[in-house]
N, C-alpha and C positions, 0 to 999 in steps of 0.2 A: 772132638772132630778135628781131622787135620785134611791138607789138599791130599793126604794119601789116603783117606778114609773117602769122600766123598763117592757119591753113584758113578757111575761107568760112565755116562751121557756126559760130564764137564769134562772140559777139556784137559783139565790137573789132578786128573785121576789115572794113569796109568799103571801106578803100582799097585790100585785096587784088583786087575786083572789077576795079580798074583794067585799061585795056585798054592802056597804055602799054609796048609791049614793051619802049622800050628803057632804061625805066627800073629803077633798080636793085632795087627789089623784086622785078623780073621774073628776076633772076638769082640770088634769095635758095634757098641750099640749102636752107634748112629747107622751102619751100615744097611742099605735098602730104603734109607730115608729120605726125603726130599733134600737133596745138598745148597738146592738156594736160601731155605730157611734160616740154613747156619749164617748168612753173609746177607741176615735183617740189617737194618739202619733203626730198625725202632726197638722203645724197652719192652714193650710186649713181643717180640720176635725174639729179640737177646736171649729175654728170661726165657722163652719154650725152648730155645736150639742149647741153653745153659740145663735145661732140667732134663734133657736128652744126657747131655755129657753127664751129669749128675750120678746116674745111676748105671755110668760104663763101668765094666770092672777092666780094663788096661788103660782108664781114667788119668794113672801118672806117665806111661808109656807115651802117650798120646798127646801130653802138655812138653814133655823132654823134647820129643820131635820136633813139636808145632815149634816149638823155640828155637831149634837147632832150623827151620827151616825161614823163620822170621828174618833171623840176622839183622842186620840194621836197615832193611829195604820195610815200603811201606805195609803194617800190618793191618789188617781187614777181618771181619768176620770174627767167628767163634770157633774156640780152637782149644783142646784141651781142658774143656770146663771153664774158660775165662774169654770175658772180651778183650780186642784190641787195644784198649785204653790200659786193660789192668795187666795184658803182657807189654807192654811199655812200660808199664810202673815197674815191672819186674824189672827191664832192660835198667833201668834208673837205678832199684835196687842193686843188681849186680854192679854197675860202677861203683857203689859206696861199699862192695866188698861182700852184698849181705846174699844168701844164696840160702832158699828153703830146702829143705829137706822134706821131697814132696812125697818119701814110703809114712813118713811122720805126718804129714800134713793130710795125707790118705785115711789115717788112720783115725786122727781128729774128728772127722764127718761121719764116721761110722755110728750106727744105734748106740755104743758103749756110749761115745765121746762128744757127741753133736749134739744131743742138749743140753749138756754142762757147759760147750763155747756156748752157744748161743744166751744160756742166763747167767754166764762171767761177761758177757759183753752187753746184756741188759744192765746189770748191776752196776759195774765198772768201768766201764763208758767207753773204756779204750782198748788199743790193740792192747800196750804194755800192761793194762787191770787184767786182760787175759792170759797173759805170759805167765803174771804173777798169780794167778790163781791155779790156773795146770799144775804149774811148780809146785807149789803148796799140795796138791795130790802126788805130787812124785812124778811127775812127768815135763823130764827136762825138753823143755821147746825154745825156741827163739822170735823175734817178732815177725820176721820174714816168714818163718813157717806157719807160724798164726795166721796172717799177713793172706796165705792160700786157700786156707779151710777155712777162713770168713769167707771169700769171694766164692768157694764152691759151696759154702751154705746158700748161699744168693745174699750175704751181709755186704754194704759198701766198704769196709776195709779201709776206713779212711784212717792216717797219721792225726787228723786232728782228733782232740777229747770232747766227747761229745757234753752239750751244756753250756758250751763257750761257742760264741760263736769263731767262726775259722779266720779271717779277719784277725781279731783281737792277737790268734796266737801265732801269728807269722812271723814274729819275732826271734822266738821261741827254736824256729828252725832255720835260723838266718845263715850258722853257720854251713848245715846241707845246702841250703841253697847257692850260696858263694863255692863251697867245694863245685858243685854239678854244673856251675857256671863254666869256672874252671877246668873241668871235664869236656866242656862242648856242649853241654845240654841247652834245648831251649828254653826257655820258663812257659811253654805249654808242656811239654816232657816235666818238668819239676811241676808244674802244679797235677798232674797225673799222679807221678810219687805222691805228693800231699794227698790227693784227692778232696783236690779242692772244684768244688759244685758252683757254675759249670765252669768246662773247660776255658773260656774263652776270657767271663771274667776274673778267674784264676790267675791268668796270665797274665794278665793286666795290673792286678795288684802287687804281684811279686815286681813285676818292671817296676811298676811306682814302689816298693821300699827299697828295692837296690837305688834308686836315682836318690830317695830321702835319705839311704843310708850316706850314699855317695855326697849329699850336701854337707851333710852332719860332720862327715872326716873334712870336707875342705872348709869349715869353719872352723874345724880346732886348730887345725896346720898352720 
């Protein structure tokens, strides 16, 4: 669901009016649906207006847009099969260069390929067990594209390895996080990238290891 999908009645729906059948909004599932649902605040709302997108077939048509229309202004709502939180992690990802490939990532969720992610990411704990096990069948992916078709499974998609807690492995990412520093990100936007649970003390903790790391360099100087 994008603001060009939503019902007629909101006010950021004029291109729905279109009379283009054979374009892809016209094939958009969410279409005729209650458009407030997609723009819940709660997880039980998320996951319904996520399990709508789930089963759209112009499913990546619909997330390219929603992005193209996010831009760096504030994002809200469900859009393309993801929440606001995970197309900001994407905004993150794309600064570090990393960009899915979402006809691949489509294809991941399909009956073939979605329960193999699903028990390479029981077994394996992580995005990158998941990379490495697709591979091992022949199918060259990347983490970022994994990265998507966890999130439109309904998996959290988190950078940490599950088994450890996320804490312990912040280290671990220390260089990302100085790069995205360095980018202008804020350590709520990087703890999104991580997905680290919850947002707020996420944020908190990355500020306290930038400040320990920051003490560390000025005792050795």
């Amino acid at each position: 669901m994008t603001a060009r999908t939503l019902p007629v009645r909101r006010s950021t729906t004029n291109a729905v009016l279109s009379r283009e059948s054979d374009h892809w909004e016209s094939n958009a599932a969410c279409r005729g649906t209650d458009g407030d649902a997609f723009f819940s605040e709660s997880k039980p709302g998320i996951a319904r207006a996520r399990g709508v997108c789930r089963r759209c077939p112009v499913l990546v048509e619909c997330l390219e847009n929603q992005q193209a229309m996010d831009g760096n202004s504030y994002q809200w709502g469900v859009g393309g099969g993801l929440s606001a939180a995970q197309r900001r992690a994407l905004v993150m990802e794309a600064a570090l260069g990393n960009h899915p490939n979402l006809v691949l990532a489509r294809l991941l969720v399909s009956p073939r390929w979605s329960r193999r992610v699903r028990d390479l990411g029981s077994s394996r704990g992580s995005l990158a067990g998941i990379v490495d096990g697709l591979r091992e069948k022949g199918l060259m992916v990347d983490v970022v594209t994994v990265r998507v078709a966890v999130w439109w499974l309904g998996g959290d998609g988190s950078r940490m390895v599950r088994g450890t807690h996320w804490r312990r492995q912040l280290r671990d990412h220390l260089d990302t996080v100085i790069t995205l520093r360095e980018k202008g990100a804020s350590y709520s936007d990087i703890a999104l990238y991580l997905g680290l649970p919850p947002k707020e003390s996420g944020a908190r903790a990355l500020s306290e290891l930038m400040l320990s790391v920051t003490a560390e360099l000025e005792m050795a100087a």
